[in-house]
Structure formats: C-alpha cells, structure tokens
N, CA and C atoms as an extended XYZ file, in Angstrom:
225
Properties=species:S:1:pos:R:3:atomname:S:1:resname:S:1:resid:I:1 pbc="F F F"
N         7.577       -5.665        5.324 N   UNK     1
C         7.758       -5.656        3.878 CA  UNK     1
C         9.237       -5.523        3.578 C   UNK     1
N         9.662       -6.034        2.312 N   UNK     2
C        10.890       -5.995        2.235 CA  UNK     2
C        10.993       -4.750        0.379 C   UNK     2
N        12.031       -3.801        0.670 N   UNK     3
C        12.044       -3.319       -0.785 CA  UNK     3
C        13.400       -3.605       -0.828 C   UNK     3
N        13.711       -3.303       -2.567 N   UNK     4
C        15.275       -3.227       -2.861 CA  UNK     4
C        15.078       -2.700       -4.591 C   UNK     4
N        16.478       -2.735       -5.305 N   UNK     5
C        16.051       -2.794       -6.795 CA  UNK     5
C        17.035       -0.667       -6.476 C   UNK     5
N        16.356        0.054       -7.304 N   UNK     6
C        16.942        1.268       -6.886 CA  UNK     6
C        16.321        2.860       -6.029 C   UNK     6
N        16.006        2.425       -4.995 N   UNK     7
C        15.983        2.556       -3.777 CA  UNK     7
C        17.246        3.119       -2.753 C   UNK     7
N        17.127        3.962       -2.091 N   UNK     8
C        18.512        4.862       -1.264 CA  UNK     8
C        18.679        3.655        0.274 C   UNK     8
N        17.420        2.749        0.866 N   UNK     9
C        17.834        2.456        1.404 CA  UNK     9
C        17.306        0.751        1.531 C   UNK     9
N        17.920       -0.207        0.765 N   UNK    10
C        16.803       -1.149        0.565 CA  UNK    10
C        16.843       -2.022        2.022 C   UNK    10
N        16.097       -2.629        1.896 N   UNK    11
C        16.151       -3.757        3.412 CA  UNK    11
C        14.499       -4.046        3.447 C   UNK    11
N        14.619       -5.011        4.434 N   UNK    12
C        13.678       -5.645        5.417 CA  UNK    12
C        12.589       -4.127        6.238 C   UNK    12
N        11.417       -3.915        6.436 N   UNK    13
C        11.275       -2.939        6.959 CA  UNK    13
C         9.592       -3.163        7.434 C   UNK    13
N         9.718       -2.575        8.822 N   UNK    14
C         8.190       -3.424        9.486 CA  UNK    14
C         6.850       -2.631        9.214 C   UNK    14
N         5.908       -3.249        8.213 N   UNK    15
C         4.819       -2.640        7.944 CA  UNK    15
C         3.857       -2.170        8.731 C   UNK    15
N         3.806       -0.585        8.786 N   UNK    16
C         2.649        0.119        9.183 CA  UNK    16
C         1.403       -0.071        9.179 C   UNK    16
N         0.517        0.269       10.155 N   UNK    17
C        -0.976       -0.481        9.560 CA  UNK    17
C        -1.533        1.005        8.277 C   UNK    17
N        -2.376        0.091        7.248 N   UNK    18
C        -2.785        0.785        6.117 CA  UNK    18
C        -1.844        1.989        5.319 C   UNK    18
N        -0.622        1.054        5.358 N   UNK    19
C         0.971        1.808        4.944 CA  UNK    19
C         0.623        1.611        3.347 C   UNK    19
N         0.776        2.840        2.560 N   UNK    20
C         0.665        2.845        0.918 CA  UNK    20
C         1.895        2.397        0.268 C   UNK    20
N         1.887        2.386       -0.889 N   UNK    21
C         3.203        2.270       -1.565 CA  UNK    21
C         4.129        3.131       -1.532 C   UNK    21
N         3.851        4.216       -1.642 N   UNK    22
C         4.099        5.926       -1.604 CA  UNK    22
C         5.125        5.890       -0.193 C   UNK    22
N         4.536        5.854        0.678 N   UNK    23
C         5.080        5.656        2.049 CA  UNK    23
C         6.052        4.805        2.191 C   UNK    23
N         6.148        3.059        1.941 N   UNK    24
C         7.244        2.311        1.410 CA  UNK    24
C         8.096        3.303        1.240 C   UNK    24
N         8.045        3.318       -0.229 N   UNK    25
C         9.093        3.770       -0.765 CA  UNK    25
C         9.645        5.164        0.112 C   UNK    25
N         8.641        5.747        0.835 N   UNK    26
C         9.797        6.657        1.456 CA  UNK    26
C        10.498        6.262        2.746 C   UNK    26
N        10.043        5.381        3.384 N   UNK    27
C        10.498        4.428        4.259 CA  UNK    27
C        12.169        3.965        3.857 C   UNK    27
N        12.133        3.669        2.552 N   UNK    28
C        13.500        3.207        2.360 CA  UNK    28
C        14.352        4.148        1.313 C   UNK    28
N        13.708        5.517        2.178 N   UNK    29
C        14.578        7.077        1.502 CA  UNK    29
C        14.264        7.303       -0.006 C   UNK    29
N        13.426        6.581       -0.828 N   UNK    30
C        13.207        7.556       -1.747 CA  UNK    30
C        13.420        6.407       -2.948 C   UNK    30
N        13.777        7.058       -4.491 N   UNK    31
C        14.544        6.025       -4.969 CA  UNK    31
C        15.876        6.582       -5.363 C   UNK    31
N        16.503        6.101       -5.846 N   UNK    32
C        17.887        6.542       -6.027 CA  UNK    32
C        17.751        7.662       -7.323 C   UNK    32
N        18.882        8.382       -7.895 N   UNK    33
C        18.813        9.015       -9.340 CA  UNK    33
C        18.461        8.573      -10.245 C   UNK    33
N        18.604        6.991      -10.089 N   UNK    34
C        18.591        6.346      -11.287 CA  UNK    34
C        16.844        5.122      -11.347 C   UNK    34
N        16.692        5.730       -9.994 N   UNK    35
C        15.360        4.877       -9.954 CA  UNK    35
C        14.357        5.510      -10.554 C   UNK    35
N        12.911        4.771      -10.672 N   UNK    36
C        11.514        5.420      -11.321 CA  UNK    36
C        10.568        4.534      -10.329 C   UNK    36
N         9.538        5.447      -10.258 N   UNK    37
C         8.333        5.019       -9.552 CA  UNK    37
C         7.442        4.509      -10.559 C   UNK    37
N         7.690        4.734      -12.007 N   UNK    38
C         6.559        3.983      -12.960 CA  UNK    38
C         7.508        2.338      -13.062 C   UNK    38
N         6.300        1.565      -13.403 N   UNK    39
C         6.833        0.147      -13.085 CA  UNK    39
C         7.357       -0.693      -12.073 C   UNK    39
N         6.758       -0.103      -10.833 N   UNK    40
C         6.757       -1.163       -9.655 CA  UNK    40
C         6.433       -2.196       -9.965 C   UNK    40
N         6.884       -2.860       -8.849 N   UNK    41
C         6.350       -4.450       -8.489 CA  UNK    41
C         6.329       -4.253       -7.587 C   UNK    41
N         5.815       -5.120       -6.985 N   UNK    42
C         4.701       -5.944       -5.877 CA  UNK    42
C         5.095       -7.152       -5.946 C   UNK    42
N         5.777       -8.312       -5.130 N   UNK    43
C         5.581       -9.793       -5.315 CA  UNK    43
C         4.743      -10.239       -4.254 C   UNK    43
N         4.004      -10.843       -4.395 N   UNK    44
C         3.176      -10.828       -2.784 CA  UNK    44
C         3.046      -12.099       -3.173 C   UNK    44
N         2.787      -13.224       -2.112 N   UNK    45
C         2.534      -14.619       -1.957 CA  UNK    45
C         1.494      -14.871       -1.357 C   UNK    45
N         0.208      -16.041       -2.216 N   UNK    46
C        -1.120      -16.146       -1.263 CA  UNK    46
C        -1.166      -17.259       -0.536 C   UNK    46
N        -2.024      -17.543        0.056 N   UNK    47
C        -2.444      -18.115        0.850 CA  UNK    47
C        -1.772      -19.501        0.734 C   UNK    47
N        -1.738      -20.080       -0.289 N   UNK    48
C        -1.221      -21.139       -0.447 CA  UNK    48
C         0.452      -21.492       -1.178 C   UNK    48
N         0.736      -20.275       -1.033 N   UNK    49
C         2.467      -19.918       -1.409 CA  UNK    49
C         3.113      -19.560       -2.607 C   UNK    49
N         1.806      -19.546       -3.779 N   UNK    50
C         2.035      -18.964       -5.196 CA  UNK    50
C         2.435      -17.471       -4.803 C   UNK    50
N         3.324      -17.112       -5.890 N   UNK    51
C         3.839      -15.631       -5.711 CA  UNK    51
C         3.177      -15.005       -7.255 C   UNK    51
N         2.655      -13.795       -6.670 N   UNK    52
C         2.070      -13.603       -8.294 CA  UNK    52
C         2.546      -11.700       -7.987 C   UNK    52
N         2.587      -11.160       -9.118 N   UNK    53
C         3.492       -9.893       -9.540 CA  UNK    53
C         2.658       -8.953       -9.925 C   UNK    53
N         2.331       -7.857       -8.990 N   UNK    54
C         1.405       -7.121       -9.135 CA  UNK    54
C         2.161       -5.530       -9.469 C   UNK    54
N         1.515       -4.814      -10.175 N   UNK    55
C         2.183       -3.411      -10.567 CA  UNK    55
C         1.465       -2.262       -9.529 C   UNK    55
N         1.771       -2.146       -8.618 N   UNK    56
C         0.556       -1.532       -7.896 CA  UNK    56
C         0.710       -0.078       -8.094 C   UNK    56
N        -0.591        1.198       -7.870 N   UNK    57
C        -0.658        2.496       -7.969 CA  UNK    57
C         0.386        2.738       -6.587 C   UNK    57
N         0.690        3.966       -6.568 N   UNK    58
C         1.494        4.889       -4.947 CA  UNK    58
C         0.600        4.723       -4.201 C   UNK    58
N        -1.106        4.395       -4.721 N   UNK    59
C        -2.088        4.969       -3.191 CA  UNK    59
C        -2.143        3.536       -3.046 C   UNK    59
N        -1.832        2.806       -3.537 N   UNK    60
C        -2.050        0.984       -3.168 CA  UNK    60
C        -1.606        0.733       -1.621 C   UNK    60
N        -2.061        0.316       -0.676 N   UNK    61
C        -2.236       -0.417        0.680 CA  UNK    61
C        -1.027       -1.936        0.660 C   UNK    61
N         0.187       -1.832        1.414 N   UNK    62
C         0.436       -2.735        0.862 CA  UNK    62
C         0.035       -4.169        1.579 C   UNK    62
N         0.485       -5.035        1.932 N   UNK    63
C        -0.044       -6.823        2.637 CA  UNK    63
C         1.047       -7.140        3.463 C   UNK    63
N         1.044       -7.599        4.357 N   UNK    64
C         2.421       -8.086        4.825 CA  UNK    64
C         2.863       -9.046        3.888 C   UNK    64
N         4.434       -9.015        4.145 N   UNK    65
C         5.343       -9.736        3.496 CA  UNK    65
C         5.447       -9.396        2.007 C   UNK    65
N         4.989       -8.407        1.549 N   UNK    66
C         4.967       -7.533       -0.213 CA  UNK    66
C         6.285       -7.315       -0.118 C   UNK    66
N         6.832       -7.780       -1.123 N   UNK    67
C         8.537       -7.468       -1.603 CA  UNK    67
C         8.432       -6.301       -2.617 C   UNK    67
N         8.716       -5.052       -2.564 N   UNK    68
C         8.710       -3.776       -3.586 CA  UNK    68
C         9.987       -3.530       -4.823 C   UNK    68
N         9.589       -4.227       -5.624 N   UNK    69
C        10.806       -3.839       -6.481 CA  UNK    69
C        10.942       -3.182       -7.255 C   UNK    69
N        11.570       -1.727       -7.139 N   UNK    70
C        11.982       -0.700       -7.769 CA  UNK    70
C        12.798       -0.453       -9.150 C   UNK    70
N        12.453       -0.432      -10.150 N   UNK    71
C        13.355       -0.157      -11.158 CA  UNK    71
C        14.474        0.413      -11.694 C   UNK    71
N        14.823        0.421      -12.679 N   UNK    72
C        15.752        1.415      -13.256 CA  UNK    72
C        15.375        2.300      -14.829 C   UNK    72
N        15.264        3.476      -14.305 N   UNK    73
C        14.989        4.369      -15.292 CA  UNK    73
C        15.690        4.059      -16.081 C   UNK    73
N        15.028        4.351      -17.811 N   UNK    74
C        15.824        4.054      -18.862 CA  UNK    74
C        16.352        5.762      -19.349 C   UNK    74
N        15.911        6.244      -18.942 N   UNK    75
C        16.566        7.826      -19.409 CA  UNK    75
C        16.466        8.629      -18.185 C   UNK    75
C-alpha cells in the first residue's frame, strides 16, 4: 500500500495480511500536527483498472495496492 497527504512518514509500504487502516496509518508514524484521521481516502483500483474513492472506517481491512490519503485539518 502506498500512503502520503499529512502523514510523519509517507511512502510505498508492504501490506500485512488483514492490516486495518488504523495500523497503515501507524505504519507511516502517525499523522503529522496538522493531519486528521476524519476524511480519509482510500483510492483502490478494480479489477478492470477504474479507480474509485472510498472513505474507509480505522477498523477497515485494507486491499493491496490502496493508496491512503491523509488530510489536512482545518483547525
């Protein structure tokens, strides 16, 4: 899976089996001061190469190849 966005450590990073979102994100240290865990994304690509944008919960399971993109808190 790959995360980035505001995140302490973004990158490329090799998915665990039945690895949550929660976990991700601590995988790539957390999010920054300025990050928020409300309003994830998820970009995940199916079977046939459409990318569709999912908001997933922390207990969400993620898929290989899920790109995590982390926000920026507005306050």
């Amino acid at each position: 899976f790959y995360i980035y966005g505001e995140v302490q450590r973004p990158g490329a990073f090799r998915l665990s089996r039945e690895m949550t979102v929660m976990q991700a994100l601590a995988t790539g240290g957390g999010t920054t001061a300025r990050g928020t865990t409300k309003g994830l994304q998820i970009h995940r690509r199916d079977e046939i190469g459409r990318i569709s944008v999912v908001e997933p919960r922390l207990s969400d399971h993620l898929q290989p190849n899920d790109v995590i993109f982390v926000r920026e808190s507005l306050f």
